[in-house]
N, CA, C and O of each residue as an XYZ file, in Angstrom:
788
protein
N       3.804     43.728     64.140
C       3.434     42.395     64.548
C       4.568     41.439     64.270
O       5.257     41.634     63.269
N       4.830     40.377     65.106
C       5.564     39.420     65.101
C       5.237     38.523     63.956
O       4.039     38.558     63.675
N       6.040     37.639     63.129
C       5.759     36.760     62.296
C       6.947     35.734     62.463
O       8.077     36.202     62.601
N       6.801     34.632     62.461
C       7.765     33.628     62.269
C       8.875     33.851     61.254
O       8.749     34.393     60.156
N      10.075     33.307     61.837
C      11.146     33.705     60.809
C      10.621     33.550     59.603
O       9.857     32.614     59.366
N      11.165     34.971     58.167
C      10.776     34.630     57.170
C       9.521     35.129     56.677
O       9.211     35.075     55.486
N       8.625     35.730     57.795
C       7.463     35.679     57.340
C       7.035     37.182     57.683
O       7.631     37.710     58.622
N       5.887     38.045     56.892
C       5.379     38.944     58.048
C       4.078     39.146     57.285
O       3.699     38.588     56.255
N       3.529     40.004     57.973
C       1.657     39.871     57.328
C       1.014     40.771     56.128
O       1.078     41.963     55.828
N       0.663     40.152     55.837
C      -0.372     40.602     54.665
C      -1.824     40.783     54.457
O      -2.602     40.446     55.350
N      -2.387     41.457     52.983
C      -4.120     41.421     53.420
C      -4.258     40.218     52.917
O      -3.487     39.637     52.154
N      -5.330     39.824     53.389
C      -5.697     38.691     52.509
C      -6.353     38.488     51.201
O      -6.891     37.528     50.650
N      -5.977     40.513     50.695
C      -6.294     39.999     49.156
C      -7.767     40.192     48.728
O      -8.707     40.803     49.237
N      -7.579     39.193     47.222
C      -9.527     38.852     46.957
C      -9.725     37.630     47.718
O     -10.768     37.237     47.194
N      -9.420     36.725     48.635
C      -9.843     36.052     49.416
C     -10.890     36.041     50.064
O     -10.584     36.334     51.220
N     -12.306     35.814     49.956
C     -13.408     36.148     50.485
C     -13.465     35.527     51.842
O     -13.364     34.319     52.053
N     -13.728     36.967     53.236
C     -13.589     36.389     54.286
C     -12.290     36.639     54.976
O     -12.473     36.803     56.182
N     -10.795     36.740     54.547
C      -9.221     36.012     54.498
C      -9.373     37.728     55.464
O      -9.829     38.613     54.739
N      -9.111     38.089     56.623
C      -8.699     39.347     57.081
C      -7.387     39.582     56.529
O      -7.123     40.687     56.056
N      -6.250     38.328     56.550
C      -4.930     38.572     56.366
C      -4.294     37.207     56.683
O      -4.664     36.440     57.572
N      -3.251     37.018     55.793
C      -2.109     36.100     54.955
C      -0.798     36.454     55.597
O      -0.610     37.650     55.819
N       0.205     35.530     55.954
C       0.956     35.433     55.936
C       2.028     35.710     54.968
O       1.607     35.222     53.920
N       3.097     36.188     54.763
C       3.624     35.716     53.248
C       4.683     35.643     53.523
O       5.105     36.688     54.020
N       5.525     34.712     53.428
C       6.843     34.459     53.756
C       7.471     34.486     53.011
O       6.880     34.555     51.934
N       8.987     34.460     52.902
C       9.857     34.197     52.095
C      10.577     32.988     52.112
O      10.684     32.409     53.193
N      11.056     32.537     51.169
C      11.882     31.185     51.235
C      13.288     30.922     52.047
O      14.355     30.456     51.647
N      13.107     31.136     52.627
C      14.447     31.253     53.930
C      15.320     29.930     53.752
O      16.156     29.821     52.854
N      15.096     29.105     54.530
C      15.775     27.835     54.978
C      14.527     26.675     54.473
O      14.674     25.482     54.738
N      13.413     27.135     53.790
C      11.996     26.733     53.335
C      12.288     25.547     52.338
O      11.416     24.973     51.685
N      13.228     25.346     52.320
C      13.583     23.982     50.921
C      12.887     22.932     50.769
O      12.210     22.677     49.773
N      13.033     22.106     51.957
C      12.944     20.859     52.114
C      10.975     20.824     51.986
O      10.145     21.540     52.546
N      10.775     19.494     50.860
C       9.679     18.854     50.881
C       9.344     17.654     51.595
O       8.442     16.864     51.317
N      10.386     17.584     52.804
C      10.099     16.187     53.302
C      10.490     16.444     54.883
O      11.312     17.224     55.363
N       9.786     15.698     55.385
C      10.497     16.273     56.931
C      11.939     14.933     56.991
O      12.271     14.094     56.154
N      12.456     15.234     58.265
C      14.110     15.089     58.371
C      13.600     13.379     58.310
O      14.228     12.688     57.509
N      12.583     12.748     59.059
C      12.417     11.466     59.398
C      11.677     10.846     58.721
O      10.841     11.549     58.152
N      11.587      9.221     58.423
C      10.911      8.399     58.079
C       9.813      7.901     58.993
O      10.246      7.474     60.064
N       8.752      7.859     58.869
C       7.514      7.356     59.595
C       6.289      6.719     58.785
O       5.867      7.295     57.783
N       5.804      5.686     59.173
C       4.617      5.270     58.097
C       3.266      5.812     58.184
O       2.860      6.182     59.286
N       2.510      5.905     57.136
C       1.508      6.021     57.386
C       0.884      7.929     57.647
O      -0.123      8.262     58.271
N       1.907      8.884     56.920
C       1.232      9.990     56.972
C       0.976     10.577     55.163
O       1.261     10.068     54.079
N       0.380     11.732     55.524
C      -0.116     12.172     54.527
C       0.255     13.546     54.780
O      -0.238     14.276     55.639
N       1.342     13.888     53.799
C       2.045     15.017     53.615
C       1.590     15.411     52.292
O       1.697     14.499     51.471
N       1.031     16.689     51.763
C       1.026     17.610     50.551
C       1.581     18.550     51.116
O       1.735     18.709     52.327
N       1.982     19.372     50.059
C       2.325     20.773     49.623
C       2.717     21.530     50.874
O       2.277     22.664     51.064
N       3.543     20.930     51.746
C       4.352     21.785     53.134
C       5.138     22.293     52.614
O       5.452     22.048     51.449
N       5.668     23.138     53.339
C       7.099     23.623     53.406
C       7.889     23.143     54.397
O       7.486     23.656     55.441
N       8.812     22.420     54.612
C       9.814     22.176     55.630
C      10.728     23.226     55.678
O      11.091     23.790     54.646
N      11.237     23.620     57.066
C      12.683     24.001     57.156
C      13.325     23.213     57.855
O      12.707     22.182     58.119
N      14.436     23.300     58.306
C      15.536     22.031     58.473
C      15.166     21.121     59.836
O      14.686     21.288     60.957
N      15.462     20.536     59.377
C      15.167     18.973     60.815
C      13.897     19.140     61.383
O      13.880     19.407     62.585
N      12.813     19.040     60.780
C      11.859     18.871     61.007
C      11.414     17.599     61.173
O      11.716     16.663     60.433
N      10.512     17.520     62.378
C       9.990     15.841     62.775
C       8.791     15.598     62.444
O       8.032     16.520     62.745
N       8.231     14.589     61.864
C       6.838     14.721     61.739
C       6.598     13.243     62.093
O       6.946     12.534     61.148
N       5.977     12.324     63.446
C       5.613     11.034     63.650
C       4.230     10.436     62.344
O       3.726     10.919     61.330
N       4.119      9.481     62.936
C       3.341      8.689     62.376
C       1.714      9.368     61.976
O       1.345     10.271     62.726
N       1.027      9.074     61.157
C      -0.670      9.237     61.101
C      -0.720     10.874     60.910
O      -1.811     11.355     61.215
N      -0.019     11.532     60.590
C      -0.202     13.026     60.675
C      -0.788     13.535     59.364
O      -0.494     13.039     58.276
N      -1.287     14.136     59.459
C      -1.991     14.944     58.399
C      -1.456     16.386     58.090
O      -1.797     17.413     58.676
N      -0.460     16.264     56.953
C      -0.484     17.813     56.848
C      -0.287     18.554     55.394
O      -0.068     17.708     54.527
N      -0.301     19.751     54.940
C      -1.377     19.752     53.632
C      -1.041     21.349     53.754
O      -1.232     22.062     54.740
N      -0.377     21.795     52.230
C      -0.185     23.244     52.351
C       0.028     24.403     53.539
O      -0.339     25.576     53.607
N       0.928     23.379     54.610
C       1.552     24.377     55.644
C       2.500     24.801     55.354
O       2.990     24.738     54.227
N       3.250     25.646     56.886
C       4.623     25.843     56.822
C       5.021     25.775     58.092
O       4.539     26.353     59.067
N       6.121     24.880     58.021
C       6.561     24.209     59.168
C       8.415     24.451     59.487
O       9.277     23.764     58.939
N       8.719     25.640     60.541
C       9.553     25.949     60.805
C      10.608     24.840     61.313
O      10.275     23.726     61.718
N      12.191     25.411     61.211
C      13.322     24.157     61.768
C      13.050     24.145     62.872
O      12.634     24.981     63.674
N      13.462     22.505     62.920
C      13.243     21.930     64.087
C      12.414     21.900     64.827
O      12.459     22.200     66.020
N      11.099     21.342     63.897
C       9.782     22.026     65.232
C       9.606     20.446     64.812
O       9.859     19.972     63.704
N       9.047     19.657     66.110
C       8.243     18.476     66.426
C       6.878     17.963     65.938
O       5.999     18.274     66.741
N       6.488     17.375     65.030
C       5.049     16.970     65.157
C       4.557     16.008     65.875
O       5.156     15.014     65.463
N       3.812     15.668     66.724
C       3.140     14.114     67.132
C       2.584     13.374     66.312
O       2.584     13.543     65.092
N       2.085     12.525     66.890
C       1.394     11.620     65.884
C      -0.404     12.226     66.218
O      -0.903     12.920     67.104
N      -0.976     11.486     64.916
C      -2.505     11.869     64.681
C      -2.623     13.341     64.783
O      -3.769     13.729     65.009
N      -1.673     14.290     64.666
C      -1.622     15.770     64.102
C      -2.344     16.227     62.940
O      -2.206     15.558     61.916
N      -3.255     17.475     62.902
C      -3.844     17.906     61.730
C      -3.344     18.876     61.388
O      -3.810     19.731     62.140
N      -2.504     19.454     60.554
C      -2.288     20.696     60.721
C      -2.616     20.972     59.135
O      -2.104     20.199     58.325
N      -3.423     22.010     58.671
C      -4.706     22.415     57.343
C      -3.365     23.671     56.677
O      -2.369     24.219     57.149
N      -4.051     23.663     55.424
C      -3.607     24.742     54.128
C      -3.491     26.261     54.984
O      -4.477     26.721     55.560
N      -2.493     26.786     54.981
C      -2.360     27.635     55.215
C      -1.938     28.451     56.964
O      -1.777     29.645     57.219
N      -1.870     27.329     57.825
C      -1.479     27.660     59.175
C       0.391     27.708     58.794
O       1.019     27.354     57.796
N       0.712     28.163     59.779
C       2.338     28.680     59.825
C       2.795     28.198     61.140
O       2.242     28.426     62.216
N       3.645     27.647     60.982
C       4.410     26.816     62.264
C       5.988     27.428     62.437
O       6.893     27.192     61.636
N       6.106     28.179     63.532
C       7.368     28.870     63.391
C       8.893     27.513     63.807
O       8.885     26.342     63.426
N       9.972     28.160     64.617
C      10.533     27.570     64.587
C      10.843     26.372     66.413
O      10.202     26.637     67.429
N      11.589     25.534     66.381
C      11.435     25.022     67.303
C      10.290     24.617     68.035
O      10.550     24.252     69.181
N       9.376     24.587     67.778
C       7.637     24.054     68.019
C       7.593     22.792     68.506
O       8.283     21.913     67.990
N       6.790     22.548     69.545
C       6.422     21.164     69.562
C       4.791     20.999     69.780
O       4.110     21.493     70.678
N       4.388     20.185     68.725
C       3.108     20.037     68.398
C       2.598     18.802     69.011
O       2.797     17.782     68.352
N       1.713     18.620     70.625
C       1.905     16.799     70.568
C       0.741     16.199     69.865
O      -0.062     16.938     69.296
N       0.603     14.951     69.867
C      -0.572     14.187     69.376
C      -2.057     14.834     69.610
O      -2.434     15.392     70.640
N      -2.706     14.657     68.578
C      -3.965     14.612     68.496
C      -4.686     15.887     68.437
O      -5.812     16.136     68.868
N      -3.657     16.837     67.689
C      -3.582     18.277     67.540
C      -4.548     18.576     66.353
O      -4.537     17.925     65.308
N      -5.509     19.777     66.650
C      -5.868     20.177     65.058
C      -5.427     21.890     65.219
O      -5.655     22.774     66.044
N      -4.653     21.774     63.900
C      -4.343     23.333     64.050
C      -5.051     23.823     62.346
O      -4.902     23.176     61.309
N      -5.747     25.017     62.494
C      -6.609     24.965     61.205
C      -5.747     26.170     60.381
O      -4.640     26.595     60.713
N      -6.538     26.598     59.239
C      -5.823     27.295     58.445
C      -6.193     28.770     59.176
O      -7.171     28.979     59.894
N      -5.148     29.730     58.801
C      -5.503     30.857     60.247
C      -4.995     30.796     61.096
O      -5.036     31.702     61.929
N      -4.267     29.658     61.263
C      -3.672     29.916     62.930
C      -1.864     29.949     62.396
O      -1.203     29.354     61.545
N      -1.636     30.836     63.282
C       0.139     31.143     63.345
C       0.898     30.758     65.150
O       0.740     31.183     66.294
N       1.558     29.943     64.601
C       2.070     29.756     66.178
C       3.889     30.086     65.788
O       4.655     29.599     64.957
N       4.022     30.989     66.695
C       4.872     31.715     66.473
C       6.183     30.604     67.117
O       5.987     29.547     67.715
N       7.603     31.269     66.754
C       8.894     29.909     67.524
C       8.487     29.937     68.563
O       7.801     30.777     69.144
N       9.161     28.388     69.062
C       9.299     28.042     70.349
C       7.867     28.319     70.757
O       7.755     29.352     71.417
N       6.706     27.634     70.522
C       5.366     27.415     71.141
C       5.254     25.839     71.123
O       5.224     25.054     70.175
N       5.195     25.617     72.649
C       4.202     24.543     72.710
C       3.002     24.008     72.910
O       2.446     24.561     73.858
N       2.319     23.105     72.386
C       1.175     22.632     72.358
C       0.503     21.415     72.475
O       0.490     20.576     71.574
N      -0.195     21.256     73.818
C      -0.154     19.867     74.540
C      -1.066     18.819     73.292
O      -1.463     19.059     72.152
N      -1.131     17.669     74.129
C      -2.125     16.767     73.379
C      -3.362     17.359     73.065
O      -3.835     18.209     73.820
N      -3.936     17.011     72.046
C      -5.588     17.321     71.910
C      -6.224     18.336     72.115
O      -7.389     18.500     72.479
N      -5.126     19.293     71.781
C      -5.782     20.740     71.659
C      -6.533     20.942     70.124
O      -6.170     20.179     69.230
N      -7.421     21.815     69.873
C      -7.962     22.585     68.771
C      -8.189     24.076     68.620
O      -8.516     24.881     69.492
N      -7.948     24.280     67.325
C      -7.987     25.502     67.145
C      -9.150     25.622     66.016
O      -9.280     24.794     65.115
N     -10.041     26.853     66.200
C     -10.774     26.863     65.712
C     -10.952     28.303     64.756
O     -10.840     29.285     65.490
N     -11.195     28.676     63.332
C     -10.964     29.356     62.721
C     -12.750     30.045     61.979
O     -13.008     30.860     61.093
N     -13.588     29.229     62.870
C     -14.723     30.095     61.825
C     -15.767     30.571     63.495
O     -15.843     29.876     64.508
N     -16.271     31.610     63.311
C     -17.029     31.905     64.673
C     -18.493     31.443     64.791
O     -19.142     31.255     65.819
N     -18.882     31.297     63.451
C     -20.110     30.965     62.961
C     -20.502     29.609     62.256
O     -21.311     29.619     61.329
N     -19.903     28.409     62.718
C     -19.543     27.417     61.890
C     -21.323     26.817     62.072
O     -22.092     26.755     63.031
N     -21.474     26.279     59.913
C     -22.848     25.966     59.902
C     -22.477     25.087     58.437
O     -21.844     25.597     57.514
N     -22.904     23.936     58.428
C     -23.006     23.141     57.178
C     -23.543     24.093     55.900
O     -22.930     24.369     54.869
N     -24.827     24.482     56.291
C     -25.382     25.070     54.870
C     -26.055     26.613     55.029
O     -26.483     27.102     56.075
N     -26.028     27.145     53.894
C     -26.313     28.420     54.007
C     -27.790     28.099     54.514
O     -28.255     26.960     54.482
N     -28.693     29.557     55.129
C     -30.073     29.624     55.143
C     -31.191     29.122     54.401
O     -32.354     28.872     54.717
N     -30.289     29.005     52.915
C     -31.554     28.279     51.933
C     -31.353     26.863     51.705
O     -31.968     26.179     50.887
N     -30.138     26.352     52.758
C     -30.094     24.842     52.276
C     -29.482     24.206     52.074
O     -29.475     23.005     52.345
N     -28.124     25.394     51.028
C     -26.925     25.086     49.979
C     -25.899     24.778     50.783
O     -25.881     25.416     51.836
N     -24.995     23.962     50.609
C     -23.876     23.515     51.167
C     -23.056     25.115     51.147
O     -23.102     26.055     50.354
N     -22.485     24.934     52.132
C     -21.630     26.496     52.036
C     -20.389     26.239     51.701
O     -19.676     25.377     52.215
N     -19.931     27.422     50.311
C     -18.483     27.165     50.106
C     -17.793     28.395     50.582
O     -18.334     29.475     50.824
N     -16.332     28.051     50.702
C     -15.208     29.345     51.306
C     -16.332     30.499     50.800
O     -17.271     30.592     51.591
N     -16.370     30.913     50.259
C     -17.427     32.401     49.864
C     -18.522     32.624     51.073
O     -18.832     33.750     51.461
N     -19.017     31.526     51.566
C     -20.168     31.788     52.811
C     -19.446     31.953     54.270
O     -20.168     32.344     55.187
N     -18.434     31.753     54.473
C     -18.367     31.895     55.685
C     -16.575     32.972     55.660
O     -15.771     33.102     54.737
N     -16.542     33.669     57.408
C     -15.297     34.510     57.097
C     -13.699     33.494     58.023
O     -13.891     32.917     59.093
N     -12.896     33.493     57.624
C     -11.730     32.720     58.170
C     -11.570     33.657     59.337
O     -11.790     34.813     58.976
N     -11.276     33.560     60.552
C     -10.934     34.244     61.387
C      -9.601     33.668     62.309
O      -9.802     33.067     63.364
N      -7.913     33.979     61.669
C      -6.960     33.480     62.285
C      -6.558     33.750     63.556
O      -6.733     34.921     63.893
N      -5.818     32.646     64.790
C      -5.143     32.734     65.659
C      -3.670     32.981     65.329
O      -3.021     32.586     64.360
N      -3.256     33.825     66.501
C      -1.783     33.916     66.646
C      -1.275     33.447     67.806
O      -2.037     33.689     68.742
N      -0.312     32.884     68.113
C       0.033     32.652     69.167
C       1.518     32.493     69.441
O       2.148     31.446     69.291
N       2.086     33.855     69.934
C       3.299     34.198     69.791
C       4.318     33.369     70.955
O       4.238     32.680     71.972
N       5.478     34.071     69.860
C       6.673     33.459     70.620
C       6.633     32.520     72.537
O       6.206     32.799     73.658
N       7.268     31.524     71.957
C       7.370     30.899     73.645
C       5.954     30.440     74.398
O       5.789     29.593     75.276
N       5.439     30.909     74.040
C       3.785     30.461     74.455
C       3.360     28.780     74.708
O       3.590     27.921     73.857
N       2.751     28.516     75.938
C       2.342     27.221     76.253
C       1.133     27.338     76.427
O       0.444     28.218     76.942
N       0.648     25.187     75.372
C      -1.198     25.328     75.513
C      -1.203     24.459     75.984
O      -0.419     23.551     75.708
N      -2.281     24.381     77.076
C      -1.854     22.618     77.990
C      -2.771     21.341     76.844
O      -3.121     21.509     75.676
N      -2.886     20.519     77.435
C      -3.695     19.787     76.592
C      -5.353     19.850     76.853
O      -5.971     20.238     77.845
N      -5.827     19.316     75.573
C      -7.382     19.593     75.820
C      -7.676     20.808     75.812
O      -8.596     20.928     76.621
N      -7.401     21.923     75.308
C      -7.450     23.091     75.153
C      -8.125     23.108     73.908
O      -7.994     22.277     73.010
N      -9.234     24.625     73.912
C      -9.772     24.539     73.053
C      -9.409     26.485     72.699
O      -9.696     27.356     73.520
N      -9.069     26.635     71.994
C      -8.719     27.838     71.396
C      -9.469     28.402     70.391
O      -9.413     27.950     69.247
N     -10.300     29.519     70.743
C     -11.750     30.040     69.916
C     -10.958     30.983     68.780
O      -9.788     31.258     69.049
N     -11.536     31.513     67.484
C     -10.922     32.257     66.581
C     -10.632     33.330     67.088
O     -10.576     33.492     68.307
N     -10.345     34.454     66.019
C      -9.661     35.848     65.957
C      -8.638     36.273     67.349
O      -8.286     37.402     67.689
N      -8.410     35.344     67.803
C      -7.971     35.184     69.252
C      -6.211     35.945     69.182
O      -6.008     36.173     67.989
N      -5.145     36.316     69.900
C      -4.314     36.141     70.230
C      -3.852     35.978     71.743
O      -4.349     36.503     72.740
N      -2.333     34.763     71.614
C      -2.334     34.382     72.617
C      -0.794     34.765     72.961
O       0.002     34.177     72.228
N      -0.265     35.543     73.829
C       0.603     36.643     73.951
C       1.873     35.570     74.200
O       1.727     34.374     74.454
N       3.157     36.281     74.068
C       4.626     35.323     74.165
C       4.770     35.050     76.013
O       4.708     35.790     76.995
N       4.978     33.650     75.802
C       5.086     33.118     77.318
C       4.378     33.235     78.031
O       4.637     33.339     79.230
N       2.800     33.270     77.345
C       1.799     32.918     78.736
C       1.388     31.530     78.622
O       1.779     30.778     77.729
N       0.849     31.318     79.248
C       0.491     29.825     79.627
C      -0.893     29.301     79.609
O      -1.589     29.940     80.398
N      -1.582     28.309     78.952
C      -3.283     28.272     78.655
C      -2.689     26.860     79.505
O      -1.758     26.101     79.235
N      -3.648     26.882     80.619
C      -3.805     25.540     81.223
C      -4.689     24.411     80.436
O      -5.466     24.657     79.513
N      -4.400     23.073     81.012
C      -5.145     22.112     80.512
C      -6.657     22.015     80.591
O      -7.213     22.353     81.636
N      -7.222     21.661     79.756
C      -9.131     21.904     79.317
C      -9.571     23.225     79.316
O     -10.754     23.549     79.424
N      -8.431     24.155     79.171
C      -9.221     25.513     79.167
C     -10.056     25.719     77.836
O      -9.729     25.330     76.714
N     -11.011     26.294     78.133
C     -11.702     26.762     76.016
C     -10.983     28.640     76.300
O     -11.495     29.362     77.155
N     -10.184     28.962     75.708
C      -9.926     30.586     75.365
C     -10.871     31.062     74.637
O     -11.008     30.752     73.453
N     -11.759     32.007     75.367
C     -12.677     32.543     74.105
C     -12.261     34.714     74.110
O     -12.822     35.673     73.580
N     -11.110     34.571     74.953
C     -10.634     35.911     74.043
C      -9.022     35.885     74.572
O      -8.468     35.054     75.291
N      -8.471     37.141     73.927
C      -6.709     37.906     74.019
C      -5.889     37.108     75.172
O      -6.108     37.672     76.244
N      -5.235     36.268     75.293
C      -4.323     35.838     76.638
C      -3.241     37.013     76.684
O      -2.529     36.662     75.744
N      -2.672     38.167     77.171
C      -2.082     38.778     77.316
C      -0.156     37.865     77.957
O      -0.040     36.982     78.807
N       0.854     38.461     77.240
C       1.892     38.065     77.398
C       2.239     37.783     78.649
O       2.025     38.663     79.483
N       2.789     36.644     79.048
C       3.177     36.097     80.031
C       1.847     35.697     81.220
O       1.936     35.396     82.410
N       1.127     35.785     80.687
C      -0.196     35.430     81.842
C      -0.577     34.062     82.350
O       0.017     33.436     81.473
N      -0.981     33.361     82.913
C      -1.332     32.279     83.459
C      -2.894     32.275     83.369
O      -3.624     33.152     83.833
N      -3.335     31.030     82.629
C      -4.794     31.313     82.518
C      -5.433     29.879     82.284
O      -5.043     29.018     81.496
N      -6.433     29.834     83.096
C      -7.389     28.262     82.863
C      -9.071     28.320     82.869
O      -9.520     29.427     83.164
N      -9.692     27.658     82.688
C     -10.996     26.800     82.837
C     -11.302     27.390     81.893
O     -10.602     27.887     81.011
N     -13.263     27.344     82.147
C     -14.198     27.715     80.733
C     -14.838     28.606     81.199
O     -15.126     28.564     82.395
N     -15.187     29.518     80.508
C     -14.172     30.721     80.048
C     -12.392     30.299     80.809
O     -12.084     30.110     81.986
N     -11.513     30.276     79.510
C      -9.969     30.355     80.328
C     -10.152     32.063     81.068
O     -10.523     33.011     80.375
N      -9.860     32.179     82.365
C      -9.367     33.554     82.895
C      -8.044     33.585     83.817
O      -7.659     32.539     84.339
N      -7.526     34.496     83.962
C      -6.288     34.393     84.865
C      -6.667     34.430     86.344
O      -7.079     35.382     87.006
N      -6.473     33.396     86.638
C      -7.064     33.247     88.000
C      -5.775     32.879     89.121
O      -5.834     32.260     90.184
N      -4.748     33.441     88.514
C      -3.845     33.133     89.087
C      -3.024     34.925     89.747
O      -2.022     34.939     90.462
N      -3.945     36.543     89.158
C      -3.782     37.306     89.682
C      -3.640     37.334     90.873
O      -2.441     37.427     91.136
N      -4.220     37.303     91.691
C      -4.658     37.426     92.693
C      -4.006     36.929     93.619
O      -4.050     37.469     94.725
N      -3.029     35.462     93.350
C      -1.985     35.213     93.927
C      -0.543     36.268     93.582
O       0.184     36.712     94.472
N      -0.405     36.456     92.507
C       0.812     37.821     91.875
C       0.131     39.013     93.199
O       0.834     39.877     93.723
N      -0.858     38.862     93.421
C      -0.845     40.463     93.626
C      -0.917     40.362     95.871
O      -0.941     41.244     96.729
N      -0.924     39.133     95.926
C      -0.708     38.634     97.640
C       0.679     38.554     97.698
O       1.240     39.101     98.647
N       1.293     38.007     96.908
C       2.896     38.016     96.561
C       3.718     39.565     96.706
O       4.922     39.650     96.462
């Protein structure tokens, strides 16, 4: 399997739920600050690598964020997602913990990624559910890969190098490498022209 520079996969351990971890090494991983000044975000415990952009209002919090990759503004990106290199992330992004977007992926406005299949406030008897009740289920989404905007990207998913998720698609399984794919259900509906061609 592919992993972002630096990085390659792991189990996830005693992690209850965690299929598998990332674990990188400290490469070019230094920097605690991205390259630019902007007001108004809320940076913990990232990792930067070099010339990293991060705009205004962003939220980001125990990632790892490859050189030279772009953030927008009003970006979420959660504990534990992996941002490879050259990335551009635009506004109004949530990328959750679980998801790996491999170099050179882009990702339009107001996409989400979603990491639990079963998402529910409280267990059956009531109780607020903690990490222990529910299982993390990560995205990958390799090298070169484009998500249009408004995209909604379902868990355990992968989304293959240089295919293409059109705008408002929901992906609810595998985009195979280099494919062209849209609506709800996203499907490749663009065979059929490849195969008149």
């Amino acid at each position: 399997m592919y992993a972002p520079s630096g990085c390659s996969r792991a189990s996830g351990g005693n992690v209850p739920g965690v299929a598998f971890r990332l674990s990188c090494a400290r490469t070019s991983m230094a920097a605690t600050n991205p390259a630019n000044d902007a007001p108004y975000r809320l940076i913990s415990g990232v990792e930067f690598g070099d010339n990293v952009i991060v705009r205004s209002f962003s939220n980001l919090y125990g990632c790892r964020i490859g050189d030279e990759t772009q953030i927008g503004p009003f970006v979420e990106i959660q504990a534990g997602a992996v941002i490879g290199r050259r990335c551009k992330i635009q506004s109004h992004t949530f990328v959750c913990d679980g998801t790996v977007l491999e170099d050179e992926v882009f990702v339009g406005h107001g996409v989400v990624f979603i990491n639990d299949q079963f998402p529910r406030a409280a267990t059956p008897e009531g109780d607020l559910k903690s990490p222990a009740d529910w299982k993390l289920e990560g995205t990958i989404v390799e090298r070169a890969a484009a998500i249009g905007s408004g995209a909604v990207i379902l868990c355990g998913l992968r989304i293959g190098a240089g295919a293409l998720v059109g705008a408002g698609a929901v992906v609810t399984r595998d985009v195979p490498a280099g494919t062209i794919v849209s609506g709800n259900p996203a499907r490749d509906h663009h065979a059929a022209a490849r195969l008149e061609a």
